[in-house]
C-alpha positions in Angstrom: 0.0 0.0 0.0 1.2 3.2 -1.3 2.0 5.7 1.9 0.0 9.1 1.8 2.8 11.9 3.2 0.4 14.1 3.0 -1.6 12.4 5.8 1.1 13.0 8.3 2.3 16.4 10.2 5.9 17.3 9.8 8.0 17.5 12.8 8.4 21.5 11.8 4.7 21.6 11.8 4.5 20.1 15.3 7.3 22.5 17.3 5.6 25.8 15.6 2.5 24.0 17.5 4.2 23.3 20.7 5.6 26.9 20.4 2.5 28.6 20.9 0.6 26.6 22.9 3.8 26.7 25.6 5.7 30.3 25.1 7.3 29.0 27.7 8.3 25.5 26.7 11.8 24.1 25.9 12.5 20.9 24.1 15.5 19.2 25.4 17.4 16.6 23.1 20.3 14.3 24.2 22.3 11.1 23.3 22.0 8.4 25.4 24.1 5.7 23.8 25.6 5.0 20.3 28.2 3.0 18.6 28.7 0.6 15.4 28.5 -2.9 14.5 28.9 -5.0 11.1 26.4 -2.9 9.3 27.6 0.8 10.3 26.9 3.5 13.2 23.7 3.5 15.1 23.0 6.2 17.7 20.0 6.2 20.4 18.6 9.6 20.7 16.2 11.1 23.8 14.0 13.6 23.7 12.5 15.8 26.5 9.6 18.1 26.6 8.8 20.7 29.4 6.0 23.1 28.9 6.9 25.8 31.4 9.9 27.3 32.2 9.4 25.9 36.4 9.2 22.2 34.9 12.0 20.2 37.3 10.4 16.8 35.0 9.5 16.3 31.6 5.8 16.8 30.2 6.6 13.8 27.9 10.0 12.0 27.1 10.5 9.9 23.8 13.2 7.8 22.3 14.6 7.5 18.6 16.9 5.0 17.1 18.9 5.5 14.5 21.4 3.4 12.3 23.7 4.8 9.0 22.3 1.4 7.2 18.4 3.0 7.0 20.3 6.1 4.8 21.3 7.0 1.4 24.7 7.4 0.7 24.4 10.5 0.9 22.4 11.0 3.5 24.4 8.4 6.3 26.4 11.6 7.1 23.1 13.5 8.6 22.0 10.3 10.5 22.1 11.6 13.8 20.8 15.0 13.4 17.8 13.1 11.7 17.6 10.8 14.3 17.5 14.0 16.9 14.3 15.1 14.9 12.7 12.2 15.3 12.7 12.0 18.9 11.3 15.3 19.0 8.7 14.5 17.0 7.7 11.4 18.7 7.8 13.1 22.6 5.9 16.3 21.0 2.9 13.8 19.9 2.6 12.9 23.5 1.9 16.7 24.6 0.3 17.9 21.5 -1.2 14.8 19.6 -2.0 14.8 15.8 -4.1 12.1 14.1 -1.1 10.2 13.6 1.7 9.1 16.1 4.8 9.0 13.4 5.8 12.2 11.5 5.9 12.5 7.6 9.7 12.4 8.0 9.4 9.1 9.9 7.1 7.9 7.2 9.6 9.0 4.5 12.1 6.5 6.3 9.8 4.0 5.6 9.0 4.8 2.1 12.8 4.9 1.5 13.2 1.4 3.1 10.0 -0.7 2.6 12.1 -2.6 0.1 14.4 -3.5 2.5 15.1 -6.4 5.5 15.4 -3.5 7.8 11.6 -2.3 7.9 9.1 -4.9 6.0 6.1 -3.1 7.2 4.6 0.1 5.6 3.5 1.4 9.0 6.5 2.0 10.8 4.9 1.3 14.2 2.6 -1.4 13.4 5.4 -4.8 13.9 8.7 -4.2 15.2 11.7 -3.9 13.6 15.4 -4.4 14.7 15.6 -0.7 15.8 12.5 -1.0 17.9 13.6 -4.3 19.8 16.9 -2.6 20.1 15.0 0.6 21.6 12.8 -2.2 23.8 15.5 -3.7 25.1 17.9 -0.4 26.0 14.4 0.8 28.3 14.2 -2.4 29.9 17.6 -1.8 30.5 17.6 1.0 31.9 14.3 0.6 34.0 15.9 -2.4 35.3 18.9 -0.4 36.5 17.0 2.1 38.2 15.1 -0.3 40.1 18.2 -1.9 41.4 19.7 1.2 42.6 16.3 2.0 44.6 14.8 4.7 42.2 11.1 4.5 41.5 10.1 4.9 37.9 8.0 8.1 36.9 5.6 7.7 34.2 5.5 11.2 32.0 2.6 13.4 31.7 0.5 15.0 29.3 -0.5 17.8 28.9 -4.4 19.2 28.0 -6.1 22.2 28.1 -7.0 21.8 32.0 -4.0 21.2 33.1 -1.4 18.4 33.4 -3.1 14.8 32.6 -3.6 12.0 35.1 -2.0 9.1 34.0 -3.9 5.6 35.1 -3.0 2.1 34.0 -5.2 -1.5 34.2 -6.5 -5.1 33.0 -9.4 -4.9 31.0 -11.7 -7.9 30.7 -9.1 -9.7 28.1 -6.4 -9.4 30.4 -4.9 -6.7 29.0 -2.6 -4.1 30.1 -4.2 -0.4 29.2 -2.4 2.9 30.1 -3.8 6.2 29.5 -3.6 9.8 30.0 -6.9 11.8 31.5 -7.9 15.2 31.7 -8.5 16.6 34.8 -11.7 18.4 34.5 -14.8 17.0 35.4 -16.7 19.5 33.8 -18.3 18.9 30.0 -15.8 20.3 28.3 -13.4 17.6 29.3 -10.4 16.4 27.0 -10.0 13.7 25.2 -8.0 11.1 26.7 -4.9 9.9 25.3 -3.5 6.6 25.0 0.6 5.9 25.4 0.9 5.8 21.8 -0.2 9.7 22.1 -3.5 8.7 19.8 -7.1 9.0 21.2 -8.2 6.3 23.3 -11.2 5.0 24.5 -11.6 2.0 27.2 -12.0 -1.4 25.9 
């Protein structure tokens, strides 16, 4: 299935967003980890999103893998400041969702590499690929880490029009696992609430 770039939001499109919904905001982008194996470099990116200036954590935080193998030629020399943008892109979708989770430039990747072993899906997100179970396994990681050192894990927040989001998590009746972010209003004019994908969700 041919992908529709015009169906997606450009991460551009989304910081211009966050900028003025949050004067105040700052986006916050660091490497966490990179190296190289047979096929070339590869580089983990994080991205950090706080909405006011008095923030001490994150609204949303978001991760990004990138490898010189998914590029062009000429293109393996940018690999990390494209990777950077990615992250971005994702953690802004958890504070200011669009209809879709991925950005066009993270559907462009896949347009550029749906012939290839690396990403055999046209969704990008739909099945995983060897850069998300290499993303999977570097949070596991890391929770696991933090854990053993006595640190208590902090789930991000979202956040709406009323404020900052409450995040919940369950079972539903199939056994399972749901996590979602709610609005804190409990007036009419309450928010929609937002699944951890960043996408509207409704209980199942």
């Amino acid at each position: 299935m041919a992908i529709n770039l015009s169906d997606y939001e450009d991460v551009n499109s989304r910081v211009k967003r966050f900028r003025a919904q949050f004067p105040d905001g700052r986006i916050v982008v660091s490497i966490i980890d990179r190296g190289n194996d047979a096929n070339g470099d590869w580089v983990m990116m994080e991205a950090s999103i706080y909405c006011t200036i008095e923030q001490l954590a994150p609204s949303a935080t978001d991760y990004a893998y990138g490898h010189t193998s998914f590029y062009r030629p000429n293109m393996k020399r940018w690999f990390v400041e494209d990777t950077s943008t990615s992250a971005i892109g994702r953690a802004l979708g958890l504070v200011i969702p669009s209809e879709h989770r991925p950005t066009r430039e993270n559907m462009e990747q896949v347009e550029r590499n749906e012939n290839t072993a690396h990403i055999a899906n046209n969704h990008l997100w739909d099945s995983p690929t060897p850069a998300q179970a290499f993303k999977d396994e570097a949070i596991a990681m890391a929770r696991e880490a933090l854990a053993g050192a006595g640190f208590v894990e902090v789930k991000p927040t979202t956040t709406c029009a009323h404020g900052e989001r409450n995040y919940k998590t369950g079972v539903n009746k199939s056994g399972a696992k749901w996590e979602a972010y709610f609005c804190p209003s409990d007036g009419n004019d309450k928010c929609p609430t937002i699944g951890a994908d960043g996408r509207e969700w409704k209980r199942r």
